[in-house]
Each structure stands twice: as C-alpha cells, then as structure tokens.
C-alpha positions as a printed NumPy array, in Angstrom:
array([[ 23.941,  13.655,  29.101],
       [ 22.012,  13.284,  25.651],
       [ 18.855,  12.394,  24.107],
       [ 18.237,  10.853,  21.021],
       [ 15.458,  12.592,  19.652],
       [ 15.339,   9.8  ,  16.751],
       [ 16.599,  11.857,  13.514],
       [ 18.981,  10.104,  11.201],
       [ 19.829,  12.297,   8.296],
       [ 22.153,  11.555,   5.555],
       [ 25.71 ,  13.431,   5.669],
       [ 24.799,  15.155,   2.731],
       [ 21.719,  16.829,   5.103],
       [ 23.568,  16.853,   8.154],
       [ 27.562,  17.351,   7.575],
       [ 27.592,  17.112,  11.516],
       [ 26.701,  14.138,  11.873],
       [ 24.312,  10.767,  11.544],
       [ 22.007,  11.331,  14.316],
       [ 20.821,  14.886,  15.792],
       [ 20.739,  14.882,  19.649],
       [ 19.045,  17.478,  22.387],
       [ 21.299,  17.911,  25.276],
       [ 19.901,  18.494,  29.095],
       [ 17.906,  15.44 ,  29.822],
       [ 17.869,  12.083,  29.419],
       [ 14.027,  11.27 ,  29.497],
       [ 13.103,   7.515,  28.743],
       [ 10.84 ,   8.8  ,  26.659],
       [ 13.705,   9.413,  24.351],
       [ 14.843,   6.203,  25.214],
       [ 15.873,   3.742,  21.468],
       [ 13.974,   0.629,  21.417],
       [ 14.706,  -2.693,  19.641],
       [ 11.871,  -4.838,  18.284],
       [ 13.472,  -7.469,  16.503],
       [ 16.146,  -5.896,  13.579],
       [ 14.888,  -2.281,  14.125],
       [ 15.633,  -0.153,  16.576],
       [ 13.282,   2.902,  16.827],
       [ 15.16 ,   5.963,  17.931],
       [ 12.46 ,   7.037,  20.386],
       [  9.151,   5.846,  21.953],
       [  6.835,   7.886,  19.953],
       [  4.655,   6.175,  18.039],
       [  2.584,   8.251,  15.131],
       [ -0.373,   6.46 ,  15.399],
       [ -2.209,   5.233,  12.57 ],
       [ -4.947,   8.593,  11.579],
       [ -7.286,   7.643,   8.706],
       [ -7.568,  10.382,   6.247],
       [-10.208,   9.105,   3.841],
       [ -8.036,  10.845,   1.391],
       [ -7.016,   7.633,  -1.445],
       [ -8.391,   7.566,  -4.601],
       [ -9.491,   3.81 ,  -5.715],
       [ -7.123,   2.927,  -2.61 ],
       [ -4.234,   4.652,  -4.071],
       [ -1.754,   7.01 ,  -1.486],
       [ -1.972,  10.638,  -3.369],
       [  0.185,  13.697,  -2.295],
       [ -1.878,  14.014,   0.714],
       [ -0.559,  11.378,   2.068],
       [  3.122,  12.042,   1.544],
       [  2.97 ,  15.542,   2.994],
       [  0.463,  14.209,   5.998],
       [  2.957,  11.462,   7.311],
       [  6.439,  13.217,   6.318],
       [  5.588,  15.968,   8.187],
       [  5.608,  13.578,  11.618],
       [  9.105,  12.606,  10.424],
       [ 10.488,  15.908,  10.476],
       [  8.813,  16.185,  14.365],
       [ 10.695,  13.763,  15.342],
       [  8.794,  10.78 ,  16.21 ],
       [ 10.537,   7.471,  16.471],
       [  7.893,   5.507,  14.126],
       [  5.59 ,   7.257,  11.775],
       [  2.837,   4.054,  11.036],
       [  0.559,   4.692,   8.078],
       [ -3.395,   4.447,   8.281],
       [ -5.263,   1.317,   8.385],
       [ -5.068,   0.005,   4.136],
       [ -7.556,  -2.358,   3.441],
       [ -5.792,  -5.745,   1.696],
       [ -8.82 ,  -6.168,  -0.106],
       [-11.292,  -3.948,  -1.724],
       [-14.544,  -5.045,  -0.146],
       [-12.128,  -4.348,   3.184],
       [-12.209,  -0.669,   3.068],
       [-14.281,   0.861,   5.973],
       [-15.188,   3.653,   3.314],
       [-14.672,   4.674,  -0.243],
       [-11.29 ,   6.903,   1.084],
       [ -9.57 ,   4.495,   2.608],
       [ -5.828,   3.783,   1.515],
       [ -5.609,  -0.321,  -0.088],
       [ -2.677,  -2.448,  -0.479],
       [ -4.242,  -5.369,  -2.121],
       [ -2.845,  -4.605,  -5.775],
       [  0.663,  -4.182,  -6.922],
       [ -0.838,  -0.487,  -8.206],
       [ -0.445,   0.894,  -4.698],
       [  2.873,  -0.351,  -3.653],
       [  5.059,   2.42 ,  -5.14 ],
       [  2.499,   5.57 ,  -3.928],
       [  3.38 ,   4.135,  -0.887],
       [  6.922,   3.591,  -1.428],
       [  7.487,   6.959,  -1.765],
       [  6.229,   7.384,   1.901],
       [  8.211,   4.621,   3.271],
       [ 11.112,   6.17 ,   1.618],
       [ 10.844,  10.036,   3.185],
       [ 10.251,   8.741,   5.924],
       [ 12.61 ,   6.602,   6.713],
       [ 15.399,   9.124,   5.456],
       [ 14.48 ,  11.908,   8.202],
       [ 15.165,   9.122,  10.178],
       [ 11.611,   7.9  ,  11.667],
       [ 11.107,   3.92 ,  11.22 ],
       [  8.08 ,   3.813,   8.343],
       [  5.174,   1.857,   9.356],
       [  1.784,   0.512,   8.289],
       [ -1.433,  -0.601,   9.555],
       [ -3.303,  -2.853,   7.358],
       [ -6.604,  -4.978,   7.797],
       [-10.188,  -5.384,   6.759],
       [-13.293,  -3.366,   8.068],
       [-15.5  ,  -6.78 ,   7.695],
       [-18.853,  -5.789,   8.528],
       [-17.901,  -1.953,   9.365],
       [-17.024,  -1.621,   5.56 ],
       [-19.032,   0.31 ,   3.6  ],
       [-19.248,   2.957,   5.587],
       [-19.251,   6.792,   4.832],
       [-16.563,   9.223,   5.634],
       [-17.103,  10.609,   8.937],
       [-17.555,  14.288,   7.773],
       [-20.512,  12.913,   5.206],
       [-22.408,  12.07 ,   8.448],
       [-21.173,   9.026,  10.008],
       [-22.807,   5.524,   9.27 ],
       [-23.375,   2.941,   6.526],
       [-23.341,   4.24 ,   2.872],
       [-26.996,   4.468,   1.15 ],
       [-27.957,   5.226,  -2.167],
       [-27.846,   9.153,  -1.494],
       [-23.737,   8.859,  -1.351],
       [-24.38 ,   7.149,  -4.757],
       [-26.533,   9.801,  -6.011],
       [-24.479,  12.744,  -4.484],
       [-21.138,  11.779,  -4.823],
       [-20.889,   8.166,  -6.984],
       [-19.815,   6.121,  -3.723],
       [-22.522,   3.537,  -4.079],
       [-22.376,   1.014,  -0.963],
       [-20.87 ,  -2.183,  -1.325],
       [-21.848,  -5.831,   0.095],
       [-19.773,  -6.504,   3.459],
       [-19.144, -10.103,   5.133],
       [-18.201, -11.041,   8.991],
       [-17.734, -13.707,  11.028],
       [-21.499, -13.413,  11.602],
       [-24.593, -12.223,   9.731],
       [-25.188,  -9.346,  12.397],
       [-24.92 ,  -5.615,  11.579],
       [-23.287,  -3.179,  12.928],
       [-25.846,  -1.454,  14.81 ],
       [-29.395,  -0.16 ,  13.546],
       [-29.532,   0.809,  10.14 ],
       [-26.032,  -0.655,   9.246],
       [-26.179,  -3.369,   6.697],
       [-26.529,  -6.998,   7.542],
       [-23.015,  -8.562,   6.488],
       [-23.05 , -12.193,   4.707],
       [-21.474, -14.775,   7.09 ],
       [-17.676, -15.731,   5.63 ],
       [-17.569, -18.919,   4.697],
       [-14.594, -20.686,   4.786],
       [-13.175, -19.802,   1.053],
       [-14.084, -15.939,   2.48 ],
       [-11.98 , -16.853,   5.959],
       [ -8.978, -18.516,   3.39 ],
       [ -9.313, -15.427,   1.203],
       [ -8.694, -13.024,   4.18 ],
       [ -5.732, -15.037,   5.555],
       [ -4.397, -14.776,   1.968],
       [ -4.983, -11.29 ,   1.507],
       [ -2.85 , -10.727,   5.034],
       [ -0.409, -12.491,   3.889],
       [ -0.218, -11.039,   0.337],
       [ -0.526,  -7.302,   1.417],
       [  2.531,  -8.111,   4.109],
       [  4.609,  -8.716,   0.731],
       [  3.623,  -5.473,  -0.974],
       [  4.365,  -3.794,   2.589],
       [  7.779,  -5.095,   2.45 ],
       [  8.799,  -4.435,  -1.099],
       [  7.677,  -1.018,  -0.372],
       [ 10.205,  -0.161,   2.196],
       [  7.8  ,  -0.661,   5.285],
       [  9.913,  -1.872,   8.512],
       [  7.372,  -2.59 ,  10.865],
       [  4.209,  -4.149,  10.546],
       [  0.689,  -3.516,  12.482],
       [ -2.001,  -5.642,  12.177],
       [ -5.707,  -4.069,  12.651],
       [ -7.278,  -6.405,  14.911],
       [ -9.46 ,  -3.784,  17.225],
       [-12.129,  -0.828,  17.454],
       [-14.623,  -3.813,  16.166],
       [-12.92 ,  -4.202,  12.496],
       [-12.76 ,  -7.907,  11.138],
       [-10.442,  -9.695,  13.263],
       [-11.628,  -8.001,  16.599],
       [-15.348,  -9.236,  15.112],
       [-13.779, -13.023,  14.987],
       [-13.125, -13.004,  18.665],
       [-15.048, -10.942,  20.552],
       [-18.5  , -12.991,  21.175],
       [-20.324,  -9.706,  20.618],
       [-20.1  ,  -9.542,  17.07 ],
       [-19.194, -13.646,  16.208],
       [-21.804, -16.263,  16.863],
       [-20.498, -19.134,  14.493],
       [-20.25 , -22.532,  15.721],
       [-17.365, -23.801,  13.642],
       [-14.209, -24.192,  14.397],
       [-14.208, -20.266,  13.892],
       [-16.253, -19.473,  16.768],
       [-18.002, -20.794,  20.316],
       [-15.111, -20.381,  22.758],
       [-12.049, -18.389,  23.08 ],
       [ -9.847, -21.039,  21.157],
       [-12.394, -20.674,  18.63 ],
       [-13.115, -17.018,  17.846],
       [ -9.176, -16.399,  18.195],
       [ -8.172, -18.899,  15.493],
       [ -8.636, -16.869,  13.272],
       [ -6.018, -13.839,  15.081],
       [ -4.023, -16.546,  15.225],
       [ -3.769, -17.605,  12.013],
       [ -3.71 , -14.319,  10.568],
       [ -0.216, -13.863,  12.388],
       [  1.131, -17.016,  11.228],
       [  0.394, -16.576,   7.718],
       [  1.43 , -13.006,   7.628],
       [  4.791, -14.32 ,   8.73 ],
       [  5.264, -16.38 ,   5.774],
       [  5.968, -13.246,   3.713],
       [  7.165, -10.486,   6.67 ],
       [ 10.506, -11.225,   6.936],
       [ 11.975, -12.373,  10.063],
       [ 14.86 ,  -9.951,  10.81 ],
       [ 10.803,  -6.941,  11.061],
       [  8.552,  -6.626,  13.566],
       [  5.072,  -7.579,  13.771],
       [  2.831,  -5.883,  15.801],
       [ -1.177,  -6.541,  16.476],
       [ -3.865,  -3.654,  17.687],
       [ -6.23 ,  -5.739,  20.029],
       [ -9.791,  -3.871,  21.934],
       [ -8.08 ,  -5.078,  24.792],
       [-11.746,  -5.115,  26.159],
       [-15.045,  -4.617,  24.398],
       [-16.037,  -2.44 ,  27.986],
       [-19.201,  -4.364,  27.371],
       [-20.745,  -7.437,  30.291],
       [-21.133,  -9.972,  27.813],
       [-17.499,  -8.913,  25.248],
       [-14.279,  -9.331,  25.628],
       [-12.4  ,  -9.243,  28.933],
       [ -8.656,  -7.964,  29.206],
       [ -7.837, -10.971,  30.779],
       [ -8.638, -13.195,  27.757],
       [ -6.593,  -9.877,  25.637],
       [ -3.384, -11.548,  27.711],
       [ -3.839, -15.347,  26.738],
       [ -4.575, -14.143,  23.304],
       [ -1.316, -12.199,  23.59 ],
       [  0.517, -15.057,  24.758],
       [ -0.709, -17.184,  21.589],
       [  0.12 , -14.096,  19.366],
       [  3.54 , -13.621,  20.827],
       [  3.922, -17.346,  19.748],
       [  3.072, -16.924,  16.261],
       [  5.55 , -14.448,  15.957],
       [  4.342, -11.347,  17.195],
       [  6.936,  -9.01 ,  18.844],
       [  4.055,  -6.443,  20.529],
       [  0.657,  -5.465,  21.375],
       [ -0.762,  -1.823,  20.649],
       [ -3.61 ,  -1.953,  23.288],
       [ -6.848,   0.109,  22.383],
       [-10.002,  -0.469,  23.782],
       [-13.894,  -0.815,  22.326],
       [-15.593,  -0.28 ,  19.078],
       [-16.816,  -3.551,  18.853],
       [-20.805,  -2.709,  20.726],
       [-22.565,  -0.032,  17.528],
       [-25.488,   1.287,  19.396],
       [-25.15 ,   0.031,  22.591],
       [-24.168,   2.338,  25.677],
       [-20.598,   1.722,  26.435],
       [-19.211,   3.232,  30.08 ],
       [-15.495,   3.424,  30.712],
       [-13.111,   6.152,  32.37 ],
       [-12.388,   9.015,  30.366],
       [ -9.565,  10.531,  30.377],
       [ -6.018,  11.049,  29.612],
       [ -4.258,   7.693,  29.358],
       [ -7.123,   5.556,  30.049],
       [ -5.991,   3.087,  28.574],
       [ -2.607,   3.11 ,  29.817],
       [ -3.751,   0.27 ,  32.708],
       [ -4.642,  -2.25 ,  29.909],
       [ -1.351,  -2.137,  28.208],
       [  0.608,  -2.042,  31.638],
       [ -1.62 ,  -5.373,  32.514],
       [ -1.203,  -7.133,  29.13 ],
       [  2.688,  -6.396,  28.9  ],
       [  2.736,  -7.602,  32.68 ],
       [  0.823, -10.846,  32.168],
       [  1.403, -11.73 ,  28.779],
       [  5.716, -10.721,  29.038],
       [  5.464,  -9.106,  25.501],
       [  6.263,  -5.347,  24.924],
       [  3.274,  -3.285,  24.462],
       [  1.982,   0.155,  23.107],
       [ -0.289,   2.155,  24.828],
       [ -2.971,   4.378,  22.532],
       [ -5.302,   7.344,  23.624],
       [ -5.588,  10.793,  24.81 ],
       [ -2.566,  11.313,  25.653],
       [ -1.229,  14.567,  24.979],
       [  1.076,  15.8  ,  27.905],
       [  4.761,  15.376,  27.184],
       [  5.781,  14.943,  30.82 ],
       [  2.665,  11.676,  31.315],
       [  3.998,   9.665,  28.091],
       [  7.599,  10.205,  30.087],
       [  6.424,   9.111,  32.927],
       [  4.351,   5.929,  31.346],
       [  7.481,   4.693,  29.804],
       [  9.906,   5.339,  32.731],
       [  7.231,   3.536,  35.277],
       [  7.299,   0.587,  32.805],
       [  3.616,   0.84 ,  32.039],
       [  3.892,   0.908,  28.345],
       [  7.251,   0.323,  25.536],
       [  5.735,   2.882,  23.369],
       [  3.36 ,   5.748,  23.063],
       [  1.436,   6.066,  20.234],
       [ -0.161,   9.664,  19.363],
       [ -2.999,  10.607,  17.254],
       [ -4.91 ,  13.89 ,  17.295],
       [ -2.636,  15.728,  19.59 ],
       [  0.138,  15.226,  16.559],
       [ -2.695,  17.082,  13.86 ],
       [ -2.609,  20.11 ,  16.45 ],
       [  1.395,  19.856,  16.66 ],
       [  2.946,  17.724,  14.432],
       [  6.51 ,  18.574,  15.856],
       [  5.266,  17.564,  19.376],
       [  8.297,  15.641,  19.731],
       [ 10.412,  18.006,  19.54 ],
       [  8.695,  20.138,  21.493],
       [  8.336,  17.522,  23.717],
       [ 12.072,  16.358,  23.987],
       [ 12.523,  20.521,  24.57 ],
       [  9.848,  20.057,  27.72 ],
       [ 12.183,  17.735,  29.369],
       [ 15.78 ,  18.429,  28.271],
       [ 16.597,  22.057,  26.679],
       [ 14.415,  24.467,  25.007],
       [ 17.43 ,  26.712,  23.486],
       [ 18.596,  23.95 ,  21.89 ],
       [ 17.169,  22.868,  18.507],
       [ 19.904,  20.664,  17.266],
       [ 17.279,  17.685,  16.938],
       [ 15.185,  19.675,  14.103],
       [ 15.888,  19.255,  10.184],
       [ 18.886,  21.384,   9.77 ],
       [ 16.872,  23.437,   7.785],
       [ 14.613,  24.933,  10.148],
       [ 17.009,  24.329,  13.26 ],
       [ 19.42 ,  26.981,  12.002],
       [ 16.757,  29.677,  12.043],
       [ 14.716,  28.73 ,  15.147],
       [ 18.194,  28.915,  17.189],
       [ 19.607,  32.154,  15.244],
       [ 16.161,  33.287,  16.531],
       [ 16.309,  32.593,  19.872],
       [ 19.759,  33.884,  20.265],
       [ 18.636,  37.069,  18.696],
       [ 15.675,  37.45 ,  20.943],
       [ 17.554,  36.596,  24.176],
       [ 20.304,  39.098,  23.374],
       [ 17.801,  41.433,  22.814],
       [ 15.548,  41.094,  25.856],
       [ 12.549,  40.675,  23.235],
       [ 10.427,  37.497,  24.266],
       [ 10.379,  35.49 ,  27.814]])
C-alpha cells in the first residue's frame, strides 16, 4: 500500500514523478483531504507560530526560511502567523500585516515556495483589539509602556474592543468601537482576504480565539455592549458572523475558509462549547468550510483550570465537528506521531495542527509518516536530501554500523 506524504514537486525536481510516496503503511494520518477546490495532501496542519520577526508589518527573510522549511517536512498545509489587517491590529510591534498592498509580494514569495514543495500555503489573519499593543514575549510579556519607547522606539499605541475593559491589570483600557470602528474591521477582513489571494494564499484562517478581537465580540467576558453588537449570543456573534460573510465577498469561492474559535473561555461566566457549535452552525452558513478549535485566552489575570495535557483539546473539536456537522481541526500539545494517527482515524478531528513540536523537528512529518509506514525509505523527502539519507542508511546497514 502507499502513503501520500503530501510532496508535489515539479518534474524538473523530481524526474520520477509528481508526488513522492512512503511505502509500508497506510496511516489516515496521511490520509488527502478536500476542503472545497483544495485538496491537502495530508492532515498536518503547520499551525500558525508568531515570530515577532516583521519589520513595519512587512514578511523579511525570516519568514521565508521559517515556513519553507515546514514544506520541505512534509506537512500537508503550512498556514502563516496571525497578520494584522490593520495597523492598530497588531498584538505587538513584530507582528506580520496585510493591510497595505506593500506586504503582499514579501508574502508572495512564501505562498509561492511553499506551495511548489507541494504543502497548500496558508494564512491566519485578524486583529489583536484590545490585546494590541503588547510587547514581544521575550521583552517581558504585557502591554507596551514608555520604557519599550525609550529602549527600543516601540512606543505603545491606542487599542479599541468591543468594550472599554482591559486586558487584565496594568493593560491599557481599550476605547469602545463604535460602529464606523466595527465597519472599518469588517472592511479590513474583507480587504486583507484580497491581498491574501493575489498573493498565492489557498486557504484562509480567520483569528477569532485566544481572546483577540473577534473572540472579545462574543465571549461575554470581554464584551458588555448593549447594541445590536452585544447582550446575547445572537448579539456578540454578529459580528463573527459578519466577518465571514464579508470576507467571502473577496475569497473566492472555488478556497476554503476556515475560523479559529476558544471553543470555551474555561471560565463560569465565558463561553461554553456548546454555544462554540451553534456559532459553528451559523459560520458554516456564511460560508465557512471548518473550525480550528483552541481553547481560552480570553480571562487576563484571572485563574483559569482545565486538563493539561496532550490533546486536550482534542474533545472540543470531536464535539463541535459532531454537533455542528462541519470538519474541524484540532490544536495543542500534541506531539506523538502515533496520537494525531489515531485522532484522525477515530474521527475526532479532520486535521492536526502542530506548533512547537514542529520548532524542535521541523521534518516531523516525515519522521512521522517513517513512525508508521517505513523508516528505510525516504522517498517522501526533497530529492535532495532523500538521496543521501538513503545512500546512508544502506551504507550503515551493510556495514553493521548503527541499530
């Protein structure tokens, strides 16, 4: 039998042949999957990893090497980092932007590597409302203050949210969006889906969790309004909503659209994974083709308690893909090739999506597709290091040398 391991390399790369396969197995983790016109050659999802790396918003070098490196380990869909579609958006002066035609072609030249080593290229974009302004986490995490401006000109910048409540102690208080601020972000969505299409992009994640903008519309921690924007669930969803439907205006139909809910706030008084599946069931509606379930982010200071531990949050996806009947992604500490197999093969979860454990390894796929098929055969590496890993471990099992 075979298994895709999700590599489709030009002839002129690979004389052999379009797609590289590992023989031995044929794990559904390995499995293609069809969201609309794409078809992702495996279930691996490179999940978005902020690098606080852009300059001005603008994708540098970094970037390139960062994500192309995850196509060449053979994950099915490398998704770039959250990119603010407006400036005031960013959660800190690093963060990557979309929201001027300047940063289309940096990112172009992702979409493009990517895509030929044969991954489906991928962004996350949304707006850190009142979690903006924020300092990069290795500068001391929390709000910017006027030493970042004195130490490294990164002055702090106003922030807005559904509500004039900070963050948590010490954060700044964000300035209540009005409604030319709530039009404004629904244009920006919309606008920054068009720059992520004419820069190659073929899928589409919206950042609607971990307590950025959108989560702070509907979860009733962090929105208190009592317009049409807020009170109950159909209010402090309309906004989710809306976001999806004018996003779709400019994604085009034939790509898939795909939303990152908290699935729960793990907080008494926040958002319940039961009111994650009728919002599903609304976004499925407005055109969304699947849910990448996360969890929290939403409650600052206060003490959060939830089970840690590897795929944690596997049970929210399994119940929102369940209830809802849309495919889902499941996200967190998951690192164990054999579990993200199993998740997909017990119909938990459509995808995987992989963060830290791919900085460690970023050819865990392979190694992974290796775990549960063959691991003498390297045919689903770049031709260019397969040929020497498997000359290798001929010469070393002839040899007697290694086990």
């Amino acid at each position: 039998m075979l298994l895709m391991v999700g590599r489709s390399i030009s002839s002129e790369r690979n004389p052999l042949g379009s797609v590289r396969v590992v023989t031995g197995t044929s794990a559904p983790l390995f499995d293609p999957f069809t969201l609309r016109g794409v078809t992702v050659p495996n279930r691996i999802i490179v999940s978005p990893m902020s690098q606080y790396a852009a300059v001005g918003g603008v994708a540098t070098d970094w970037h390139l090497v960062h994500l192309g490196r995850f196509a060449l380990g053979g994950a099915g869909m490398v998704m770039v980092e959250a990119t603010a579609i407006e400036e005031r958006g960013r959660r800190t002066p690093g963060d990557l932007g979309l929201w001027n035609d300047e940063h289309v072609e940096p990112l172009a030249r992702v979409a493009s590597f990517v895509s030929a080593n044969g991954s489906v290229p991928a962004i996350q974009i949304g707006h850190a409302g009142r979690k903006a302004s924020e300092r990069r986490p290795w500068h001391r995490e929390g709000p910017l203050t006027d030493e970042d401006a004195t130490e490294r000109g990164e002055p702090a910048w106003p922030t807005v949210a559904p509500s004039a409540l900070a963050y948590g102690e010490g954060w700044h208080v964000p300035a209540e969006m009005t409604a030319a601020d709530i039009e404004q972000m629904l244009a920006g969505f919309a606008a920054t889906a068009a720059r992520a299409r004419d820069a190659g992009f073929k899928a589409l994640e919206v950042y609607a969790g971990h307590g950025f903008l959108l989560h702070q519309f509907y979860s009733p921690i962090a929105n208190v309004r009592t317009d049409a924007y807020g009170g109950g669930f159909e209010g402090r969803t309309r906004a989710v909503v809306e976001t999806a439907q004018r996003i779709r205006t400019e994604w085009p139909d034939e790509l898939p659209l795909i939303f990152r809910l908290s699935a729960t706030d793990w907080l008494d008084d926040g958002w319940t994974v039961e009111e994650t599946v009728e919002l599903a069931k609304l976004l499925k509606d407005a055109g969304v083709d699947m849910i990448d379930c996360t969890s929290g982010g939403i409650g600052g200071d206060r003490r959060v308690s939830f089970p840690l531990g590897q795929g944690y949050q596997v049970p929210l996806a399994e119940q929102v893909r369940r209830e809802a009947d849309i495919a889902c992604a499941t996200v967190g500490m998951i690192w164990d090739a054999s579990y993200a197999n199993d998740v997909v093969a017990e119909g938990r979860a459509d995808m995987v999506a992989i963060a830290r454990e791919l900085l460690d390894d970023p050819n865990w796929p392979l190694h992974a597709a290796a775990q549960l098929g063959d691991p003498a055969d390297f045919s689903g590496w770049p031709v260019e290091a397969g040929w020497w890993l498997s000359k290798r471990h001929r010469a070393t099992t002839k040899l007697n040398l290694r086990p």
